[in-house]
C-alpha positions as CSV (number, residue, x, y, z in Angstrom):
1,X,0.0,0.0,0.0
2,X,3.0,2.1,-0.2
3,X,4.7,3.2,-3.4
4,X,8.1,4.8,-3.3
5,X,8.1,6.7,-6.7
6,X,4.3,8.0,-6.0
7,X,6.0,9.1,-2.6
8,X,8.6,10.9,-4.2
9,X,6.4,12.8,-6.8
10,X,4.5,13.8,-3.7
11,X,7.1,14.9,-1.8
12,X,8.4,17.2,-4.5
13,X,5.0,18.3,-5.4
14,X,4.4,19.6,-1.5
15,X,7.6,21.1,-0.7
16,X,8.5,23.0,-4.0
17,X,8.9,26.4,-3.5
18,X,5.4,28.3,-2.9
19,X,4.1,25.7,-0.5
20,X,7.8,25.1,1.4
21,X,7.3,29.0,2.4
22,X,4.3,28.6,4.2
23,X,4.8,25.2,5.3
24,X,8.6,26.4,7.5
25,X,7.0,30.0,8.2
26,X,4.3,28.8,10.6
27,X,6.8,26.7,12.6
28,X,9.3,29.4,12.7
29,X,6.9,32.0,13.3
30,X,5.8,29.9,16.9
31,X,9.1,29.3,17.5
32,X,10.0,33.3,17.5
33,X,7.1,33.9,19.6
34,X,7.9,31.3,21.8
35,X,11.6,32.9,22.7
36,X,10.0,36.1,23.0
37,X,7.4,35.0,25.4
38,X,9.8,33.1,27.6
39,X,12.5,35.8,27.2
40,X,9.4,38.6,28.6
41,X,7.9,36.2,31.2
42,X,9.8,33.3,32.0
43,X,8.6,30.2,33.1
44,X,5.1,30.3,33.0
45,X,3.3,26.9,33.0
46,X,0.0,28.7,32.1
47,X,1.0,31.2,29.2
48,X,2.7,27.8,27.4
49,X,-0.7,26.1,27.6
50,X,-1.9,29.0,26.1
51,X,-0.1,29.8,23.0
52,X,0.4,26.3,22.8
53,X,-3.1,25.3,22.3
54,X,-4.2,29.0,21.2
55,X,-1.4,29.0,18.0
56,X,-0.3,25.7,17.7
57,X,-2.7,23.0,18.1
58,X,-5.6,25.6,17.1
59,X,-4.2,27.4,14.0
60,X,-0.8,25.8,12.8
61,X,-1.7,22.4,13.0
62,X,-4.9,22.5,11.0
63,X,-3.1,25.3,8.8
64,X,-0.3,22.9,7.6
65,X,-2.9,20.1,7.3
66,X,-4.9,22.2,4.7
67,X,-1.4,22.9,2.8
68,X,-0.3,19.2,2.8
69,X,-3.6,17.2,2.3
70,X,-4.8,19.2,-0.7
71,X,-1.5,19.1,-2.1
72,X,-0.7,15.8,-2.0
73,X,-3.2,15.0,-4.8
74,X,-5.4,18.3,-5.6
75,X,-3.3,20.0,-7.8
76,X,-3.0,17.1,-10.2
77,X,-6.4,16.5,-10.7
78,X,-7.2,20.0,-11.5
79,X,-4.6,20.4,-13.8
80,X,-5.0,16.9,-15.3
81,X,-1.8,15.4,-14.6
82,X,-3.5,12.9,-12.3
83,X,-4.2,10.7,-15.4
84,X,-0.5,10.1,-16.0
85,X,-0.4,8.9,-12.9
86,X,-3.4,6.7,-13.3
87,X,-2.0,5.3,-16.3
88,X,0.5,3.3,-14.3
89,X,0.3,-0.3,-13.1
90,X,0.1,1.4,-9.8
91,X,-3.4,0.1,-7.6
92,X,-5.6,3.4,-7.1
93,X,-5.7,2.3,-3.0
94,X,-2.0,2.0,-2.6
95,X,-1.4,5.7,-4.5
96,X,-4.5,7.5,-2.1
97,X,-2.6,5.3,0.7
98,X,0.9,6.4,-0.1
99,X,-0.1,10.0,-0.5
100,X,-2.1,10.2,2.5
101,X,1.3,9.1,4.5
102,X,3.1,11.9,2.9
103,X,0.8,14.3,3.6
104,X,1.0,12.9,7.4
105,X,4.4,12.8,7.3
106,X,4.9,16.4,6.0
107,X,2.1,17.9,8.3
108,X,3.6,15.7,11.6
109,X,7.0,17.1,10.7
110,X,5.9,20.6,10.3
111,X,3.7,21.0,13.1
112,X,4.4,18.4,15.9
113,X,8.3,18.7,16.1
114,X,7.7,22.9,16.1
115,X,5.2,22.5,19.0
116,X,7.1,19.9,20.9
117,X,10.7,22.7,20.3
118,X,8.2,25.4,21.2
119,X,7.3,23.9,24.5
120,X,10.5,23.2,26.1
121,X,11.4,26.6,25.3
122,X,8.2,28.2,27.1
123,X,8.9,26.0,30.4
124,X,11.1,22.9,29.4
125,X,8.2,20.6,29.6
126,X,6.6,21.6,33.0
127,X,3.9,20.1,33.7
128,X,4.7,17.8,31.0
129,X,2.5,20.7,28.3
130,X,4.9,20.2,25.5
131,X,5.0,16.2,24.9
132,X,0.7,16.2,26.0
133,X,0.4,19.1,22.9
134,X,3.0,17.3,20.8
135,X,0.8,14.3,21.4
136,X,-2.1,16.7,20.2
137,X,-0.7,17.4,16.9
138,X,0.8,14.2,15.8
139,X,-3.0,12.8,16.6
140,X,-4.8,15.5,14.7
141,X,-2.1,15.2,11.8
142,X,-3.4,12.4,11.1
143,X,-7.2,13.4,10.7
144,X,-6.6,16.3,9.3
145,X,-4.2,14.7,6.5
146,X,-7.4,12.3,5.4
147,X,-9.9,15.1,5.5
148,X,-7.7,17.5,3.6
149,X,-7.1,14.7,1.0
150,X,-10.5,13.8,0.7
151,X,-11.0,17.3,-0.2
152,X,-8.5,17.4,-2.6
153,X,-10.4,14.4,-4.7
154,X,-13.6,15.7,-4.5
155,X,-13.4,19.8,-4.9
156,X,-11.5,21.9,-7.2
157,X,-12.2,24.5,-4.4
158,X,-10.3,22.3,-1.3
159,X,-8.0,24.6,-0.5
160,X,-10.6,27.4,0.3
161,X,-13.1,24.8,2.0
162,X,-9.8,23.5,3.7
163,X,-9.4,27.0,5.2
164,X,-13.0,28.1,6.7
165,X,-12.7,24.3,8.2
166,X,-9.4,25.4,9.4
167,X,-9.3,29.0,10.5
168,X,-13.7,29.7,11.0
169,X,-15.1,26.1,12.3
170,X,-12.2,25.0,14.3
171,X,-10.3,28.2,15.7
172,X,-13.6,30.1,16.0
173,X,-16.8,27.8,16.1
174,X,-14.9,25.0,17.1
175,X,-13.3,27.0,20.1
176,X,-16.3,29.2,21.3
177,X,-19.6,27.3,20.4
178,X,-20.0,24.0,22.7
179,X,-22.0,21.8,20.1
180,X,-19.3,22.7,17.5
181,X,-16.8,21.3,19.6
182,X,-18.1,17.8,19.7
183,X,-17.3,17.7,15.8
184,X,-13.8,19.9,16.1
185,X,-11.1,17.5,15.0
186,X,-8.9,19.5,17.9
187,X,-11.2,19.2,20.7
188,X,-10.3,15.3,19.8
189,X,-6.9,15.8,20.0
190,X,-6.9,18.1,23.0
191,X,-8.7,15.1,24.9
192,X,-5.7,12.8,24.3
193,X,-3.6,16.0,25.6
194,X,-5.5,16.3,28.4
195,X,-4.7,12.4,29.9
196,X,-0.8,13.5,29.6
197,X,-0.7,17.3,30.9
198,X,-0.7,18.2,34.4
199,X,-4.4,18.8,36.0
200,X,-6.1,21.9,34.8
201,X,-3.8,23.0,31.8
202,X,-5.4,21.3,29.0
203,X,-9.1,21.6,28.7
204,X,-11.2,18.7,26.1
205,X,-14.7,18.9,26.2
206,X,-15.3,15.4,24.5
207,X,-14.3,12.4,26.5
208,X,-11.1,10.2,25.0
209,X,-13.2,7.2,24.3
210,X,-15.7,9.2,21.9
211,X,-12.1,11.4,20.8
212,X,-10.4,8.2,19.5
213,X,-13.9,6.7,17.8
214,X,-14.5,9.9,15.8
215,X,-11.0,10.3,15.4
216,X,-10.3,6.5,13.6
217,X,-14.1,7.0,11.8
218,X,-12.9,10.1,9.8
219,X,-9.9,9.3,9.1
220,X,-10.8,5.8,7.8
221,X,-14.0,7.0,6.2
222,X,-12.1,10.1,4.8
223,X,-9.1,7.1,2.6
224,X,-11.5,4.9,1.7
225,X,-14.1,7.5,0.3
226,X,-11.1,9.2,-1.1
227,X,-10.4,5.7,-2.8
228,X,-13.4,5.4,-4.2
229,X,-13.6,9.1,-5.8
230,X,-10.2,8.4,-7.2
231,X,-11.5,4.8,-8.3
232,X,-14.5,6.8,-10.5
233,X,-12.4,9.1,-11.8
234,X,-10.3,6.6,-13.7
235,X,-13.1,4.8,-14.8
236,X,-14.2,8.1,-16.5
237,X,-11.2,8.6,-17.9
238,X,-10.7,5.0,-18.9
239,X,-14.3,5.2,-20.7
């Protein structure tokens, strides 16, 4: 379910130049504000739960998700190039398969390492806030990755439906309005955060055993319907 060469094409696709610039300005940028923060205030066990959960887990993550999930396969089916690719003795599972770990890859890489970096700089781990956020992000890489690649299959418009997902429904809606957060990919996360961080300085409103359900059902409902939309469109083609 993996191929190399599909991998590669993937990898090249997601970090040329435009999409690179984004993709290490988001990290760096948390990474800045994290020395300035612990430079102003010190040690502060509270402000790192903050920004961490407030710019990292809340804007970054999903942010980097959008990038990498619509990129690993969006741009070649607008621009058609996706049929090449198609016309390959290559299984249409394993190349939805092989660029959803890319885009996993990239977005883990991009976002959990920077939040894990970020956290021992805002109070080396107190409270253990940086691994329980790092565990946040690697988690909702995942998710993300499959709903953002979904996307990519089904809209010529993911990158824009990617981004009120990411910046309206889960930093606003997803943040502020309770029944939203039930359906907030980082309120998932945040509940396995919340089993590793001290008491008090990670707040999940959904319980972990309805987190990881609706965490496994999208993104496993997310590949396979992916599959399938890839599977139709090569039939079209093919006809």
């Amino acid at each position: 379910m993996y191929n190399p060469t599909v991998a590669r094409l993937t990898y090249r696709a997601l970090l040329g130049r435009r999409r690179a610039l984004v993709l290490f300005a988001l990290p760096a940028m948390l990474i800045v504000i994290a020395g300035a923060v612990r430079a102003f205030t010190g040690l502060d066990d509270r402000i790192a739960a903050d920004l961490l959960g407030g710019f990292a887990l809340a804007t970054m993550v999903p942010l980097i998700g959008v990038i990498a999930g619509t990129g690993a396969i969006g741009p070649e089916i607008d621009d058609g190039s996706i049929v090449y690719l198609l016309s390959k003795p290559v299984k249409r599972p394993t190349i939805i398969m092989t660029k959803l770990i890319v885009a996993i890859a990239v977005t883990m890489a991009f976002s959990a390492i920077p939040t894990l970096i970020a956290g021992f700089i805002l109070n080396n781990n107190g409270q253990q806030i940086a691994v329980a956020y790092t565990i946040a992000a690697l988690v909702a890489s995942v998710a993300y990755s499959a709903l953002f690649l979904l996307l990519g299959t089904v809209s010529r418009h993911a990158v824009v439906f990617g981004l009120v997902y990411a910046l309206i429904w889960e930093s606003l809606f997803g943040s502020l309005v309770s029944g939203a957060k039930t359906l907030s990919i980082q309120q998932w996360a945040l509940a396995l955060a919340e089993k590793v961080a001290g008491e008090g300085y990670v707040d999940a409103t959904v319980g972990l055993p309805t987190a990881v359900a609706l965490l496994v059902a999208v993104t496993v409902g997310a590949t396979v319907y992916a599959g399938q939309k890839l599977r139709r469109l090569t039939l079209a083609g093919e006809e």
